[in-house]
C-alpha positions as CSV (number, residue, x, y, z in Angstrom):
1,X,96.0,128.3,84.1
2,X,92.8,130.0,85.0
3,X,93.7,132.8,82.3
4,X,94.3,130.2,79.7
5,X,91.0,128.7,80.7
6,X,89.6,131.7,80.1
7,X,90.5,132.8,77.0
8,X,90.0,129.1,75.4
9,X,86.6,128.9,77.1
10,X,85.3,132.3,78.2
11,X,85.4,134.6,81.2
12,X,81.6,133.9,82.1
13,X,82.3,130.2,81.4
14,X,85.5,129.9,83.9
15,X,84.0,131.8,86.6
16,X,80.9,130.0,86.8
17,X,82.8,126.7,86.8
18,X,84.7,128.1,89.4
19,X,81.5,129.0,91.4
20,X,79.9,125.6,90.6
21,X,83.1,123.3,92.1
22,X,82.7,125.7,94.9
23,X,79.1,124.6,95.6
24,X,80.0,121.1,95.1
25,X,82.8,121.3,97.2
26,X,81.3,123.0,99.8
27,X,78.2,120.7,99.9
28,X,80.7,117.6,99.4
29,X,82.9,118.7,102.1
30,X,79.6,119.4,104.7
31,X,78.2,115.8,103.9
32,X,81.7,114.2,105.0
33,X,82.1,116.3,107.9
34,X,78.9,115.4,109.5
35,X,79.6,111.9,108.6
36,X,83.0,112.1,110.5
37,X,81.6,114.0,113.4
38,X,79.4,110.8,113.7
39,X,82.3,108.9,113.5
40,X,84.0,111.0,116.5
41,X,81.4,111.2,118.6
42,X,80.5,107.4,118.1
43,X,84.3,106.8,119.2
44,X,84.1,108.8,121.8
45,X,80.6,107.3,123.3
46,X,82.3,103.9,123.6
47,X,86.0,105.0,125.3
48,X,87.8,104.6,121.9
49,X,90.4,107.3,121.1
50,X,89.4,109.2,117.9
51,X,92.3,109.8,116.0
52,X,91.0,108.5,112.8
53,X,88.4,110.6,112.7
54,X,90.3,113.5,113.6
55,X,92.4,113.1,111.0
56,X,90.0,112.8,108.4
57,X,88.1,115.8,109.5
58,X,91.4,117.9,109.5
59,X,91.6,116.3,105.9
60,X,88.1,117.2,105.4
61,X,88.8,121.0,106.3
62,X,91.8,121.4,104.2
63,X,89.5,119.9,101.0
64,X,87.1,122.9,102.0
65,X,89.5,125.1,102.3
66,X,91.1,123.8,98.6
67,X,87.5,123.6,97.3
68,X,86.8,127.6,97.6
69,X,90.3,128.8,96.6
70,X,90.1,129.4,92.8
71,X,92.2,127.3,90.5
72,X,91.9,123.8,88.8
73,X,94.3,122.3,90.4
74,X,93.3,123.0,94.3
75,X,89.8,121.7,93.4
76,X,91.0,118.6,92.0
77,X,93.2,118.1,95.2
78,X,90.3,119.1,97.1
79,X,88.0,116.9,96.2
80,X,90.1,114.0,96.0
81,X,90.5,114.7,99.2
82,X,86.7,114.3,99.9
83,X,87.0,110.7,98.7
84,X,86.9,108.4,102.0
85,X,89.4,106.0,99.5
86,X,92.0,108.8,98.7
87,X,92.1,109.9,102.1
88,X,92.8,106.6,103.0
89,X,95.9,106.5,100.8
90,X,97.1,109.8,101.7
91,X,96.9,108.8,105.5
92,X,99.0,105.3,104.5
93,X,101.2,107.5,102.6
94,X,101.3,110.6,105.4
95,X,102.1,107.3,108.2
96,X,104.7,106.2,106.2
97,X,106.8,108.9,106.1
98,X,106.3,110.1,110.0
99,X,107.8,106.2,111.0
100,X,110.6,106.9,108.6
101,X,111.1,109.8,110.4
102,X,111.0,108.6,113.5
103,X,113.3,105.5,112.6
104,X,115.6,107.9,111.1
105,X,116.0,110.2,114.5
106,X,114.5,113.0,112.6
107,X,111.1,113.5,113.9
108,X,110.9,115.2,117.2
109,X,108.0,115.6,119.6
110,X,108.6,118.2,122.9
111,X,106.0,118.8,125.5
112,X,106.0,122.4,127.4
113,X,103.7,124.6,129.2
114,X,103.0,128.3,128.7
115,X,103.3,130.7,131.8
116,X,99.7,131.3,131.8
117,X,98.6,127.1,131.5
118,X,101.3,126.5,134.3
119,X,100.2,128.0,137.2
120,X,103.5,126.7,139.0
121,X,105.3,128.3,136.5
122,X,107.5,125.8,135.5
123,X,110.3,126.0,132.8
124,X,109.3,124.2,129.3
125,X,110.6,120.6,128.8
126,X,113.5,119.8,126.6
127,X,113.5,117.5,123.8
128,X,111.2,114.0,125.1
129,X,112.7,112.2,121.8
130,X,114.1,108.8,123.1
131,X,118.3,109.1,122.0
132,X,119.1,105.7,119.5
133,X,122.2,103.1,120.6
134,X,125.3,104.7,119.9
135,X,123.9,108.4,119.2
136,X,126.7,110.5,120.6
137,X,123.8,113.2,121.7
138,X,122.3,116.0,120.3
C-alpha cells in the first residue's frame, strides 16, 4: 500500500507522512500514558486494584508500538487505539469474548512456579480451570 502511496503521491511525500504520524503518535501515545500512570497510581493510593488502567496502558503501548511501524493501516489502528472511547469499545469487545470463553470451557488459566521462584522446589500446578456439570474430564 505504501508503494502505491508512493507512486500516486511521491516518495518524499509518503515518507514524511510516515515520519509526521510517527511524531504524532508518539506524542499522542506519551500524553495518554502519563494520563494512565495517573490513573494507576491514583488507584493504587486509595487500595483499588488497577486493572483498568493496566489495561489501557498495555493498549496504550501496543498503539506506540503500531504508531512507529510504517504503514497506513497500523497507524490508523494505532491511533484509534489512543482514543480513551475506542479503547473503551475494544475492552467491551476483548471482555466479551474471554466470558464466552470461559462459559464455553475453552479458556484456561494454570498457576506454576519456576525452580528458581520456588525455593521448595515444588512441581508446577495442573490445570486450576473449575470442570462444568456433566464434563466427563479432560
Amino acid at each position: 500500500m505504501l508503494i502505491e502511496i508512493g507512486q500516486r503521491i511521491g516518495a518524499l511525500t509518503t515518507v514524511g507522512i510516515i515520519v509526521v504520524t510517527g511524531l504524532v503518535g508518539a506524542a499522542l501515545a506519551r500524553h495518554q500514558g502519563m494520563a494512565t500512570l495517573a490513573r494507576l497510581t491514583a488507584d493504587l493510593g486509595e487500595g483499588r486494584l488497577p486493572a483498568e488502567p493496566l489495561i489501557d496502558g498495555v493498549m496504550i503501548l501496543l498503539a506506540g508500538a503500531m504508531l512507529i511501524t510504517p504503514g497506513l493501516l497500523t497507524d490508523l489502528s494505532g491511533f484509534l487505539l489512543l482514543v480513551p472511547a475506542c479503547r473503551r469499545f475494544v475492552k467491551r469487545v476483548l471482555k466479551r469474548r474471554f466470558e464466552r470463553a470461559v462459559q464455553a470451557g475453552t479458556a484456561r488459566a494454570s498457576v506454576g512456579f519456576d525452580d528458581a521462584a520456588d525455593p521448595a522446589g515444588s512441581p508446577p500446578m495442573k490445570n486450576v480451570t473449575p470442570r462444568r456439570p456433566n464434563d466427563p474430564g479432560r
